[in-house]
mmCIF file of the N, C-alpha and C atoms, coordinates in Angstrom:
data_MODEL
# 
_entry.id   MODEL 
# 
loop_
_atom_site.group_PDB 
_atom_site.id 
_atom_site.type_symbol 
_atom_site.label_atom_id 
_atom_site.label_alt_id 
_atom_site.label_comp_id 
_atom_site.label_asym_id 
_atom_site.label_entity_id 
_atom_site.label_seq_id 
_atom_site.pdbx_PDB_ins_code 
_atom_site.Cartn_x 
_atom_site.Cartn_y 
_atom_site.Cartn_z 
_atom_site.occupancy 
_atom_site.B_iso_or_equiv 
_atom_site.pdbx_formal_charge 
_atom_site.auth_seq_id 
_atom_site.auth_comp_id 
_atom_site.auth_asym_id 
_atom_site.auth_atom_id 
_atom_site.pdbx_PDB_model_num 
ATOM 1   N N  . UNK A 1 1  ? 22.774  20.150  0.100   1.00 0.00 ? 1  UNK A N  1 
ATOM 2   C CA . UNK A 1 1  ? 21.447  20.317  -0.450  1.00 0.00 ? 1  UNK A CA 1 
ATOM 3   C C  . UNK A 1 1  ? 20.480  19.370  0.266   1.00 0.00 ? 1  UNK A C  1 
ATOM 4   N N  . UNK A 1 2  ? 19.452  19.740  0.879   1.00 0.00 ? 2  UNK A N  1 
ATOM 5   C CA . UNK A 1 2  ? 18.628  19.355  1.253   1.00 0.00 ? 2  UNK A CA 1 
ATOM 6   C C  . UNK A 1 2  ? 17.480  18.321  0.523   1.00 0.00 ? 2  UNK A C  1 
ATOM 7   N N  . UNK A 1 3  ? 17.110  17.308  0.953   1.00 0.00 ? 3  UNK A N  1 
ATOM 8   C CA . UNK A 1 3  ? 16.299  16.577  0.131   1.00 0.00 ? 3  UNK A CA 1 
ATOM 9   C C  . UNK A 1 3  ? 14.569  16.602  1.044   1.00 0.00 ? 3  UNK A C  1 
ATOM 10  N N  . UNK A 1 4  ? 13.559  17.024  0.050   1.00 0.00 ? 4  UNK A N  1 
ATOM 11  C CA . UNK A 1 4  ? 12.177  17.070  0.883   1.00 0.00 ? 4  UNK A CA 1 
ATOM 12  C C  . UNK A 1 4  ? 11.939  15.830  0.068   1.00 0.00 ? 4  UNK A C  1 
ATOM 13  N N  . UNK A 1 5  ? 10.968  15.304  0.749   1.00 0.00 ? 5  UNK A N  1 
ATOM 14  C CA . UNK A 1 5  ? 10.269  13.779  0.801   1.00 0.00 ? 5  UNK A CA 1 
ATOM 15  C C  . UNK A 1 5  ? 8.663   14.699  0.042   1.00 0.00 ? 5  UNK A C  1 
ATOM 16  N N  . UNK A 1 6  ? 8.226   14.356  -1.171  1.00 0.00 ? 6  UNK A N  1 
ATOM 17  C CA . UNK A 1 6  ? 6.939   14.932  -1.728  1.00 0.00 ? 6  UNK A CA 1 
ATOM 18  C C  . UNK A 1 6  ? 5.839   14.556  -0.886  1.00 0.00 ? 6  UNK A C  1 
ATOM 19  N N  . UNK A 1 7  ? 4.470   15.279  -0.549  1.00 0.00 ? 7  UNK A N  1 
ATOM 20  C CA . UNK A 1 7  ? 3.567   14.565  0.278   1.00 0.00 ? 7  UNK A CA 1 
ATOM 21  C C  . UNK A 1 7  ? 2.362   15.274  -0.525  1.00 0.00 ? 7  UNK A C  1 
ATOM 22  N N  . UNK A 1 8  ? 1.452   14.716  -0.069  1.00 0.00 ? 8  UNK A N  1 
ATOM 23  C CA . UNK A 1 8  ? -0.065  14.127  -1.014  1.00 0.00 ? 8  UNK A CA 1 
ATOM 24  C C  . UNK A 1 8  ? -0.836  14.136  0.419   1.00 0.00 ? 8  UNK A C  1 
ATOM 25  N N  . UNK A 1 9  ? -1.944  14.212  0.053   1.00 0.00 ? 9  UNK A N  1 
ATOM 26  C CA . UNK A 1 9  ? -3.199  14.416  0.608   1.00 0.00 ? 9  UNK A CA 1 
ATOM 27  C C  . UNK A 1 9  ? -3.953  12.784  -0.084  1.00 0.00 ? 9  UNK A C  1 
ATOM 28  N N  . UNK A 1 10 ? -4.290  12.067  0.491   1.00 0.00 ? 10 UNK A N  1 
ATOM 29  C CA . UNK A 1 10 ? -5.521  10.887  0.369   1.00 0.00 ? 10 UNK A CA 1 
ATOM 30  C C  . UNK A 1 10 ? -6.426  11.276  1.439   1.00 0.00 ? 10 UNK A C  1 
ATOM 31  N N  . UNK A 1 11 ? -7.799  11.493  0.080   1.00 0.00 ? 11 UNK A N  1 
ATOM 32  C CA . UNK A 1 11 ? -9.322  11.844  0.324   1.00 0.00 ? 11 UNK A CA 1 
ATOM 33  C C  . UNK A 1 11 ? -9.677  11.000  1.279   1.00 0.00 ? 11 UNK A C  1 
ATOM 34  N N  . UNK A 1 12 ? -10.185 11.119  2.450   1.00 0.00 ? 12 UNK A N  1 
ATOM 35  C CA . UNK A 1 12 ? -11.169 10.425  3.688   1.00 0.00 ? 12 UNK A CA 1 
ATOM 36  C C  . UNK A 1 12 ? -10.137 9.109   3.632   1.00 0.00 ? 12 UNK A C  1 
ATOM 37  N N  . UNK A 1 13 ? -8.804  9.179   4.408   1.00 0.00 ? 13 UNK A N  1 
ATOM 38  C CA . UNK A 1 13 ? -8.049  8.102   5.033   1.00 0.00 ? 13 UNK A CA 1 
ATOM 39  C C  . UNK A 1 13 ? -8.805  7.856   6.217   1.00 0.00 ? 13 UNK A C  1 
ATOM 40  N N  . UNK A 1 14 ? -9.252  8.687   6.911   1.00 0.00 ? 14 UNK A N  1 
ATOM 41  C CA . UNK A 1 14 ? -9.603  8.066   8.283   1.00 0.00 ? 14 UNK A CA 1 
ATOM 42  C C  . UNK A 1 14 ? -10.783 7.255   8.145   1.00 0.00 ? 14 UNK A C  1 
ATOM 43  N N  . UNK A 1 15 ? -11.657 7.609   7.542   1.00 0.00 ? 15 UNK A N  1 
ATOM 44  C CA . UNK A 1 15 ? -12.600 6.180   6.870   1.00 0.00 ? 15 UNK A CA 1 
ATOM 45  C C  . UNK A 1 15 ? -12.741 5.089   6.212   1.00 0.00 ? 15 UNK A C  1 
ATOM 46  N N  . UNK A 1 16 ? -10.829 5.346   5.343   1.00 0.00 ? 16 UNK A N  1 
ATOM 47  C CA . UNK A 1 16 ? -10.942 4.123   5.238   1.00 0.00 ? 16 UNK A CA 1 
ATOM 48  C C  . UNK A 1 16 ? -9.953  3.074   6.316   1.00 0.00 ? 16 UNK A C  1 
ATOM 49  N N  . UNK A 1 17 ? -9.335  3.540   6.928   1.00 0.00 ? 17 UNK A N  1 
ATOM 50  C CA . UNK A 1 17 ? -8.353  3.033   7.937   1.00 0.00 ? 17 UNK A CA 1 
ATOM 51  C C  . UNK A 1 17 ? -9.465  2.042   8.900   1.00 0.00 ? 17 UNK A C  1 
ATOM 52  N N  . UNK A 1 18 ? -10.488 3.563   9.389   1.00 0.00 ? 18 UNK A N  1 
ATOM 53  C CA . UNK A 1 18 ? -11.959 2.910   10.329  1.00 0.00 ? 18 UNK A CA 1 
ATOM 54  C C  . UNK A 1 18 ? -12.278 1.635   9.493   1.00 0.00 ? 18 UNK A C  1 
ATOM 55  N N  . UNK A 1 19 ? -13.133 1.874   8.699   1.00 0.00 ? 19 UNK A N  1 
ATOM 56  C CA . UNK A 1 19 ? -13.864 0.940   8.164   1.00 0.00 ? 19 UNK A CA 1 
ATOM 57  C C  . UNK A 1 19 ? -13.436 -0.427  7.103   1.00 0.00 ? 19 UNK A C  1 
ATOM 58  N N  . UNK A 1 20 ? -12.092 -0.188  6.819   1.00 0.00 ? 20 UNK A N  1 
ATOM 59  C CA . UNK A 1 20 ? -11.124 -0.522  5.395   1.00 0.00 ? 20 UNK A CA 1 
ATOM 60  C C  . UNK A 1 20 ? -12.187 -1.535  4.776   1.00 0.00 ? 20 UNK A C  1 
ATOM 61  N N  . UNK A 1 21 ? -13.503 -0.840  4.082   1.00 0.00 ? 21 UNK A N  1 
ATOM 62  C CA . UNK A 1 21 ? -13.720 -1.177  3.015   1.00 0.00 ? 21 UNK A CA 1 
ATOM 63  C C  . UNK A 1 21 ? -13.202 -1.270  2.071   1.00 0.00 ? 21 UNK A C  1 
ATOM 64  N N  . UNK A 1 22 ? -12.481 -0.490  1.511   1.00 0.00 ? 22 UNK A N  1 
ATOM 65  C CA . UNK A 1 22 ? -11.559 -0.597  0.007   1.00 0.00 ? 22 UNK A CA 1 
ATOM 66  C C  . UNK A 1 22 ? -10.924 -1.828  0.057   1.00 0.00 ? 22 UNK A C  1 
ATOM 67  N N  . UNK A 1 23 ? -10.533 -2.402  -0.958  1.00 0.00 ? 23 UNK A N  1 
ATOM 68  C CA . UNK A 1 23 ? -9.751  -4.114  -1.371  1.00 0.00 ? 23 UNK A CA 1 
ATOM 69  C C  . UNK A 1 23 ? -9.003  -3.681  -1.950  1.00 0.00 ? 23 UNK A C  1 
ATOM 70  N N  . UNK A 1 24 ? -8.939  -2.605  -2.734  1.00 0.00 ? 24 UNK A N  1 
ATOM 71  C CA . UNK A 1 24 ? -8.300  -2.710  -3.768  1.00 0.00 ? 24 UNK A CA 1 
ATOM 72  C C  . UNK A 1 24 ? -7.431  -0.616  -3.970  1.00 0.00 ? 24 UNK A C  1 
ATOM 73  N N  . UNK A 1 25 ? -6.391  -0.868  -3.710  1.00 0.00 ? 25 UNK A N  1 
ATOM 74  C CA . UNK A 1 25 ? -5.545  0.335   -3.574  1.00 0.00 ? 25 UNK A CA 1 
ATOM 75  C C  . UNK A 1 25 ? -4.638  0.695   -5.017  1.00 0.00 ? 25 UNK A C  1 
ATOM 76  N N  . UNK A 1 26 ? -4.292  1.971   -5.323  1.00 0.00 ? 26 UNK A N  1 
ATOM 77  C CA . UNK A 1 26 ? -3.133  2.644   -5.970  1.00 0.00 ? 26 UNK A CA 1 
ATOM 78  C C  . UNK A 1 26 ? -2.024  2.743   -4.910  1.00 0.00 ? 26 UNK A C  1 
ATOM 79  N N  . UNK A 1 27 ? -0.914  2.712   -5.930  1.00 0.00 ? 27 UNK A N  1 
ATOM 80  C CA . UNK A 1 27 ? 0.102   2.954   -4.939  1.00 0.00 ? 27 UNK A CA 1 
ATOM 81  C C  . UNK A 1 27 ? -0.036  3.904   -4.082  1.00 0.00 ? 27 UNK A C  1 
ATOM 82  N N  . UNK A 1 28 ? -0.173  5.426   -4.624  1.00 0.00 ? 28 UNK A N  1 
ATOM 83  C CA . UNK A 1 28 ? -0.147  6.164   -3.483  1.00 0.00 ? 28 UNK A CA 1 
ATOM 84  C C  . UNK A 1 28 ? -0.729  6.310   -2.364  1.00 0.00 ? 28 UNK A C  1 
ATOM 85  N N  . UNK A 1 29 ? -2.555  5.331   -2.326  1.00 0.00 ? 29 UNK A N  1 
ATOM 86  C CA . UNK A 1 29 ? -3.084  5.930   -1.340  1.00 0.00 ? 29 UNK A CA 1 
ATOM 87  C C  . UNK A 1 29 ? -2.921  4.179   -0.708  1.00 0.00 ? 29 UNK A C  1 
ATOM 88  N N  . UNK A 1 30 ? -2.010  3.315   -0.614  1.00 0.00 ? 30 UNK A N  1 
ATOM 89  C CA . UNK A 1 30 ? -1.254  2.581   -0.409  1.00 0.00 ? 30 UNK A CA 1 
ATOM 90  C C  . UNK A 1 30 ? -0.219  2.672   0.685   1.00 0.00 ? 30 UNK A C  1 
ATOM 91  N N  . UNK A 1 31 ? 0.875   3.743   0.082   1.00 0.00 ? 31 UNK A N  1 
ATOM 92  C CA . UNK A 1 31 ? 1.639   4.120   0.455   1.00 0.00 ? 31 UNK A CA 1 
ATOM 93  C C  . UNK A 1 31 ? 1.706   4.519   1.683   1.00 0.00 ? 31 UNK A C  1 
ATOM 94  N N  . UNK A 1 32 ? 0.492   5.649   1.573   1.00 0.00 ? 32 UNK A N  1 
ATOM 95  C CA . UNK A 1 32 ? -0.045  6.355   3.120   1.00 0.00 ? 32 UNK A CA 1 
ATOM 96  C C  . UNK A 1 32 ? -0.609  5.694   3.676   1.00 0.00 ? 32 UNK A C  1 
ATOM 97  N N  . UNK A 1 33 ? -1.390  4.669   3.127   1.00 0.00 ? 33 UNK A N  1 
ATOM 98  C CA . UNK A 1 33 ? -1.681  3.778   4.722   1.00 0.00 ? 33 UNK A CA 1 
ATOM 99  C C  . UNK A 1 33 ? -1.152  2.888   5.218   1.00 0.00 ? 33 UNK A C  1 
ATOM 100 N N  . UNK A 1 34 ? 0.060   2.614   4.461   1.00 0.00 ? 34 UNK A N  1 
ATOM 101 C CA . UNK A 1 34 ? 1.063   1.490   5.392   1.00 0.00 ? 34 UNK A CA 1 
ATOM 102 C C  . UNK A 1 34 ? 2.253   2.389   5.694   1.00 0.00 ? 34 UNK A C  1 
ATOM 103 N N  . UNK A 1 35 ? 2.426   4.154   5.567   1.00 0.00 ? 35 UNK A N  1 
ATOM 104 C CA . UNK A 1 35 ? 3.665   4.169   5.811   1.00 0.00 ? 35 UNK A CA 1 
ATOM 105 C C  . UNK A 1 35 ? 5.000   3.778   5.303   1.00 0.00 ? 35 UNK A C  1 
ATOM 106 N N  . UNK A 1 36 ? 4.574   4.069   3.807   1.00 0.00 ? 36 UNK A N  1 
ATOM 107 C CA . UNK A 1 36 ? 5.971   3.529   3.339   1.00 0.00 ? 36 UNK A CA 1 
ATOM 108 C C  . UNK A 1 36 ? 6.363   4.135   2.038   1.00 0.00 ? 36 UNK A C  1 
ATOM 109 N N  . UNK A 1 37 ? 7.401   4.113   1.368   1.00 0.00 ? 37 UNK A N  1 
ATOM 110 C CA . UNK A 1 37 ? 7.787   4.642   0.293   1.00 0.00 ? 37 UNK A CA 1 
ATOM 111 C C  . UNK A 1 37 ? 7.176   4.058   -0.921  1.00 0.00 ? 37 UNK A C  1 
ATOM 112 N N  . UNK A 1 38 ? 7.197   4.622   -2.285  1.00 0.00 ? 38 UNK A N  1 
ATOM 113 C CA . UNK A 1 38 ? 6.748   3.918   -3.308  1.00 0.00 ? 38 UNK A CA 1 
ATOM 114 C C  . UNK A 1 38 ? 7.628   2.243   -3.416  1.00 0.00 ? 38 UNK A C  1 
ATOM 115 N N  . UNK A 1 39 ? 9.098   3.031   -3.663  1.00 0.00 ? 39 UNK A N  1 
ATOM 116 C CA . UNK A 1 39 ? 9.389   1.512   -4.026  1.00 0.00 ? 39 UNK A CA 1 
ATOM 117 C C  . UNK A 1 39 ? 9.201   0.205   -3.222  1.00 0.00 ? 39 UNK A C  1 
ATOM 118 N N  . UNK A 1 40 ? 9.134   0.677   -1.896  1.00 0.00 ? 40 UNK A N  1 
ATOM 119 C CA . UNK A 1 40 ? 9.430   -0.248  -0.765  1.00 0.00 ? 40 UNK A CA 1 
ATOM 120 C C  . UNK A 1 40 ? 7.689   -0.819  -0.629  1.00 0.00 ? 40 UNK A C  1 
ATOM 121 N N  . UNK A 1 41 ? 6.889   0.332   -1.322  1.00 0.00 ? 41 UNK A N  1 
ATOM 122 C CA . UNK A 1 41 ? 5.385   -0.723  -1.245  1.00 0.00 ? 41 UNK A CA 1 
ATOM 123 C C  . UNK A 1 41 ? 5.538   -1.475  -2.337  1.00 0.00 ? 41 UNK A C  1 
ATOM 124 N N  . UNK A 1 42 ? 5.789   -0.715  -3.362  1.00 0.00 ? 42 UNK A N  1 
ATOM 125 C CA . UNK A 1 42 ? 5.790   -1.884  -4.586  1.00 0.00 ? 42 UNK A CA 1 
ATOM 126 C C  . UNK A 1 42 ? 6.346   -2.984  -4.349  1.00 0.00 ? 42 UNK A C  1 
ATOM 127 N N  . UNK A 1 43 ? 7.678   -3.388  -3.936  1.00 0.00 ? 43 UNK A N  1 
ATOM 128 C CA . UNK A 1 43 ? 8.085   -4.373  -4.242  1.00 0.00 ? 43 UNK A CA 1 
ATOM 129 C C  . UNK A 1 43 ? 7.485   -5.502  -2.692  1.00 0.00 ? 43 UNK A C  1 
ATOM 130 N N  . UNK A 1 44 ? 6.937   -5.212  -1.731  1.00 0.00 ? 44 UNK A N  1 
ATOM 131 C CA . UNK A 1 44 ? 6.236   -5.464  -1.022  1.00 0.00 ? 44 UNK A CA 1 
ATOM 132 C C  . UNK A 1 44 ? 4.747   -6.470  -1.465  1.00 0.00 ? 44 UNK A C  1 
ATOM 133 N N  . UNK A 1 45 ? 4.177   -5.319  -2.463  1.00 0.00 ? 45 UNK A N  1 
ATOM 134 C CA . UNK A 1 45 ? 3.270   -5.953  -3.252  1.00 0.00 ? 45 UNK A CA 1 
ATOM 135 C C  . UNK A 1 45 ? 3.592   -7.256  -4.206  1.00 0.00 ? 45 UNK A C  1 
ATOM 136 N N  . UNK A 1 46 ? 4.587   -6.910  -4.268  1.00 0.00 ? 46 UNK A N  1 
ATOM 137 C CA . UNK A 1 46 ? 5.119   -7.633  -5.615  1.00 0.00 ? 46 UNK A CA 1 
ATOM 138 C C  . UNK A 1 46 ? 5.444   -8.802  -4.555  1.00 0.00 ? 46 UNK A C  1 
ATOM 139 N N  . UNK A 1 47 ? 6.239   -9.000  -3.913  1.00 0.00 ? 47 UNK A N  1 
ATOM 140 C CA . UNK A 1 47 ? 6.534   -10.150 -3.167  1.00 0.00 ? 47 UNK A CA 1 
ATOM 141 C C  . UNK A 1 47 ? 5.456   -11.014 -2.452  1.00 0.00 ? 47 UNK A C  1 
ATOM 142 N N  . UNK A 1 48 ? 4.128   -10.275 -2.628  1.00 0.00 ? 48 UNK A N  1 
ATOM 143 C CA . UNK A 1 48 ? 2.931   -10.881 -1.576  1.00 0.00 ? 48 UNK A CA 1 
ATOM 144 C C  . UNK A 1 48 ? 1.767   -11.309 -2.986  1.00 0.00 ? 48 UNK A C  1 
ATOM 145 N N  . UNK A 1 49 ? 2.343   -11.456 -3.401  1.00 0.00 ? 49 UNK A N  1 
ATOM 146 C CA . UNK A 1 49 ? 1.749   -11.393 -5.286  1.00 0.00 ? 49 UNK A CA 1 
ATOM 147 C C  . UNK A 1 49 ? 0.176   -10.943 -4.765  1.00 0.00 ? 49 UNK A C  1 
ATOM 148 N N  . UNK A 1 50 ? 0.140   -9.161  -4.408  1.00 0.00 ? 50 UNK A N  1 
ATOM 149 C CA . UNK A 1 50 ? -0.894  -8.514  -4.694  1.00 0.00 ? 50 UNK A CA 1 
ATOM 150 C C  . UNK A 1 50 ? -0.656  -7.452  -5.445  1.00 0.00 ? 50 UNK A C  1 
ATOM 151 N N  . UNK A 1 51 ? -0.029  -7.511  -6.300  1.00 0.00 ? 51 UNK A N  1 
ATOM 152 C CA . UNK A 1 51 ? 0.145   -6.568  -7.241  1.00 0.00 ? 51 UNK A CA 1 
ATOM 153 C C  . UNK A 1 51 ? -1.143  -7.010  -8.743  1.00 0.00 ? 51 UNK A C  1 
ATOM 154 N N  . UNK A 1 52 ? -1.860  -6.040  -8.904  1.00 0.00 ? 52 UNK A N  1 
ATOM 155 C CA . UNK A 1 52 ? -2.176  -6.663  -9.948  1.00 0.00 ? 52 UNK A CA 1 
ATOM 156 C C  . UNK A 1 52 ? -2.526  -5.182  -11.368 1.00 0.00 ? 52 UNK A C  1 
ATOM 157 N N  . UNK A 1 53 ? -2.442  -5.747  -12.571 1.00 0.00 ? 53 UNK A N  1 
ATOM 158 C CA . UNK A 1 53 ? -1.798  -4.917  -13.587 1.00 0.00 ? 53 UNK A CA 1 
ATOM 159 C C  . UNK A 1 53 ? -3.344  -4.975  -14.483 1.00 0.00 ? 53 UNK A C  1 
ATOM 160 N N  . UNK A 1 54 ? -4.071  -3.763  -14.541 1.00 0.00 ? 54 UNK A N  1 
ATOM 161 C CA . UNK A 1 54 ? -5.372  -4.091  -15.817 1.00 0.00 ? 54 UNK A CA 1 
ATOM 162 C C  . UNK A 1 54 ? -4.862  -2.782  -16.310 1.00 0.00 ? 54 UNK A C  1 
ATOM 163 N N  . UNK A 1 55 ? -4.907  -3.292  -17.798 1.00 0.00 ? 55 UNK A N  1 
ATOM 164 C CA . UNK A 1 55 ? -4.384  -2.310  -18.767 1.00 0.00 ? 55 UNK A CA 1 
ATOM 165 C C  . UNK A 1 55 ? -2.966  -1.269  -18.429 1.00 0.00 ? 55 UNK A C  1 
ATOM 166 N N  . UNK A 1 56 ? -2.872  0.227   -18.281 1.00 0.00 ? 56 UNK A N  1 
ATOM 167 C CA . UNK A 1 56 ? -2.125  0.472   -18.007 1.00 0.00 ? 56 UNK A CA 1 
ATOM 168 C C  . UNK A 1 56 ? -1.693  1.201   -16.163 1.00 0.00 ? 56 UNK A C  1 
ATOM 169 N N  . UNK A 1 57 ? -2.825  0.696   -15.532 1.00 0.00 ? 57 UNK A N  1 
ATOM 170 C CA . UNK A 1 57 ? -2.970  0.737   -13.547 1.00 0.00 ? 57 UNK A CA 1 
ATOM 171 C C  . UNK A 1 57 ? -2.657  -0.769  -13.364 1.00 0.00 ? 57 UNK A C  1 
ATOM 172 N N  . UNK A 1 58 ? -1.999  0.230   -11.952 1.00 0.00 ? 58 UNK A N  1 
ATOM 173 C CA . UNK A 1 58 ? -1.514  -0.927  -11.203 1.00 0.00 ? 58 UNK A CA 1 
ATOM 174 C C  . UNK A 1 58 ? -2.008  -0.523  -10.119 1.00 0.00 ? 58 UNK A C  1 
ATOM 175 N N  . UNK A 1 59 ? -3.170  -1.819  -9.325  1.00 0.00 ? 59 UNK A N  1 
ATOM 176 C CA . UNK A 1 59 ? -3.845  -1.308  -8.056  1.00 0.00 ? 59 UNK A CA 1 
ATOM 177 C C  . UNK A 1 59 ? -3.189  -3.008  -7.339  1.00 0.00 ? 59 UNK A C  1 
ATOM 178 N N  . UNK A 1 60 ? -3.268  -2.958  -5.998  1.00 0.00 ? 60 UNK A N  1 
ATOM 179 C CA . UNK A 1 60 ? -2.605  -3.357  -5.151  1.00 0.00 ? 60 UNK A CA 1 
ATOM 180 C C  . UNK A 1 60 ? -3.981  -4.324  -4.281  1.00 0.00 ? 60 UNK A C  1 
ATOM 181 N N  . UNK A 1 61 ? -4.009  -5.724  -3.769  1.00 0.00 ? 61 UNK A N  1 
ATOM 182 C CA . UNK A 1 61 ? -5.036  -6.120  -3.404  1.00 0.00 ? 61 UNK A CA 1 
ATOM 183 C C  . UNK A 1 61 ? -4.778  -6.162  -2.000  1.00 0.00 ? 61 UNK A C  1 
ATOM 184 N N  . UNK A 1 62 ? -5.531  -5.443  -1.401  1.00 0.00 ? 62 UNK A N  1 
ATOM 185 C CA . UNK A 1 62 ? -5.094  -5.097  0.239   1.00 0.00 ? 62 UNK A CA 1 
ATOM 186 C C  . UNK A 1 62 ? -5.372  -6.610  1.422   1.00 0.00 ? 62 UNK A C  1 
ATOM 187 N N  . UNK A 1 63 ? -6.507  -7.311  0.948   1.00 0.00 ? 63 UNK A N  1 
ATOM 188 C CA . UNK A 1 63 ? -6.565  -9.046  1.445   1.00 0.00 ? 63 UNK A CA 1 
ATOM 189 C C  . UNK A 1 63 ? -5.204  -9.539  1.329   1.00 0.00 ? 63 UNK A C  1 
ATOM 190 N N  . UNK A 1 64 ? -5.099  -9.584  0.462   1.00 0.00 ? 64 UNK A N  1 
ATOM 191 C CA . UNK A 1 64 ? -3.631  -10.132 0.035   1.00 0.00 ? 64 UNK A CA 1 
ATOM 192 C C  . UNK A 1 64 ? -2.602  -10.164 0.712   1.00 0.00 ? 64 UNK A C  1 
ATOM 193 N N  . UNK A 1 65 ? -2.286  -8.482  0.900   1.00 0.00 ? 65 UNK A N  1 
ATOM 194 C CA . UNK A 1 65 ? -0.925  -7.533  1.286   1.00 0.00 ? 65 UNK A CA 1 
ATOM 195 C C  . UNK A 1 65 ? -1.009  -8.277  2.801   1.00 0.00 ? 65 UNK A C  1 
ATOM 196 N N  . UNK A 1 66 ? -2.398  -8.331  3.621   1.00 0.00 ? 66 UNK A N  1 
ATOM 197 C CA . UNK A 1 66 ? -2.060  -7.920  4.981   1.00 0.00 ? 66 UNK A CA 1 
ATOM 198 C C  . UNK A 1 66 ? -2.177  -9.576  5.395   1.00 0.00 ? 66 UNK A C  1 
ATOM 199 N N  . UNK A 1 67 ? -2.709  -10.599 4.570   1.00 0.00 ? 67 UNK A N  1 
ATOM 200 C CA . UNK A 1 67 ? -2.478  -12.229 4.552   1.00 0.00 ? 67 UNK A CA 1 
ATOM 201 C C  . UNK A 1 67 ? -0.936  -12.309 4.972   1.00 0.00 ? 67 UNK A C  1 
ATOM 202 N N  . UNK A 1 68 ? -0.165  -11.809 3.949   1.00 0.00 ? 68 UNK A N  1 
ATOM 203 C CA . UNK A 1 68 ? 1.129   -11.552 3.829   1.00 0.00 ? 68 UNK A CA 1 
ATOM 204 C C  . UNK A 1 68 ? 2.011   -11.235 4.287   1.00 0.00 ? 68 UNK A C  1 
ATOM 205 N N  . UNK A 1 69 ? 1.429   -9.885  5.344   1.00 0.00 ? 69 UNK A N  1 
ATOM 206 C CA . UNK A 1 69 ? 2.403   -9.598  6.221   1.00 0.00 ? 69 UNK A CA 1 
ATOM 207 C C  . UNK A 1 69 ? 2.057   -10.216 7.594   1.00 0.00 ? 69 UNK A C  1 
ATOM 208 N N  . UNK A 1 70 ? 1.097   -10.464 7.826   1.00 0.00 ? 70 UNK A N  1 
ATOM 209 C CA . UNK A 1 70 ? 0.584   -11.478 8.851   1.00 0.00 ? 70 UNK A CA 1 
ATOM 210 C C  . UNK A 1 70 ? 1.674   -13.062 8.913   1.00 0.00 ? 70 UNK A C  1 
ATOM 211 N N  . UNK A 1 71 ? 1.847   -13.484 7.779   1.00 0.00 ? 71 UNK A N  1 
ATOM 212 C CA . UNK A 1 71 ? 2.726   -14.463 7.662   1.00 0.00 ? 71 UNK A CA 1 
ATOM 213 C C  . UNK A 1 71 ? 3.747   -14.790 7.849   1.00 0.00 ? 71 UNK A C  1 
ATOM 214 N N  . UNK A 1 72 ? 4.124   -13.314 7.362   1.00 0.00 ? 72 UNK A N  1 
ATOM 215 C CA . UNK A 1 72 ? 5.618   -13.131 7.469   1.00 0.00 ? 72 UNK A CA 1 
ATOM 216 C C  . UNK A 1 72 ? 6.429   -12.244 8.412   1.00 0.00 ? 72 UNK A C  1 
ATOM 217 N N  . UNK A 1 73 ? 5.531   -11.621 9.656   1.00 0.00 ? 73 UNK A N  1 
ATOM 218 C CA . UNK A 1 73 ? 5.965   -11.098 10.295  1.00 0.00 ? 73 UNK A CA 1 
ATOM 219 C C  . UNK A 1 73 ? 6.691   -11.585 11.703  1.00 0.00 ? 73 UNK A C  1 
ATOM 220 N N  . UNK A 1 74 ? 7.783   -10.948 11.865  1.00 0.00 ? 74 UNK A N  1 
ATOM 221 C CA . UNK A 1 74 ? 8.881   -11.214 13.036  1.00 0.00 ? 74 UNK A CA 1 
ATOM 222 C C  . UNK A 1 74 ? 8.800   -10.754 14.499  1.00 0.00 ? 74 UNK A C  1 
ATOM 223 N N  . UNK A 1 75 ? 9.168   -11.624 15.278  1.00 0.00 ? 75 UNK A N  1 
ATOM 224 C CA . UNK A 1 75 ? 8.524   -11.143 16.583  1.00 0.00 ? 75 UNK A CA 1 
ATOM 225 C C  . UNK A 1 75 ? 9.652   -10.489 17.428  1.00 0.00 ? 75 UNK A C  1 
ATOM 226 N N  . UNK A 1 76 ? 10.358  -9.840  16.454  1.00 0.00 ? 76 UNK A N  1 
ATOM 227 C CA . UNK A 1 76 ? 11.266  -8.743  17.334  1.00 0.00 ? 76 UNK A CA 1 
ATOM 228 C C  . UNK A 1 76 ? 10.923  -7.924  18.509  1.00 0.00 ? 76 UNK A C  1 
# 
């Protein structure tokens, strides 16, 4: 049995990629701009403590994320 990977459409990525005004992301349109799975952004977020929780959303602080991976990235 075959497994498909679900895919989504995020409204005007290429403007925000251009311009990355947005700070502040949902997982999914998250997801698509780093290329990565839900869990593997979440816990990503979670490790770069830009995860942040108001009421029952969870939006993602993109300053944060890319502080983060800037820091922690390997020069393989």
């Amino acid at each position: 049995m075959e497994h498909k990977a679900a895919s989504f459409e995020v409204p005007e990525l290429e403007k925000i990629l251009a311009k990355k005004k947005k700070r502040y992301v949902g997982y999914e349109e998250g997801m698509a701009l780093y290329s990565m799975g839900k869990i593997s952004f979440r816990k990503l977020a979670q490790e770069a403590h830009a995860l942040l929780r108001i009421k029952k959303i969870a939006i993602i602080d993109l300053d944060i994320l890319d502080d983060y991976l800037e820091q922690h990235r390997s020069n393989n």
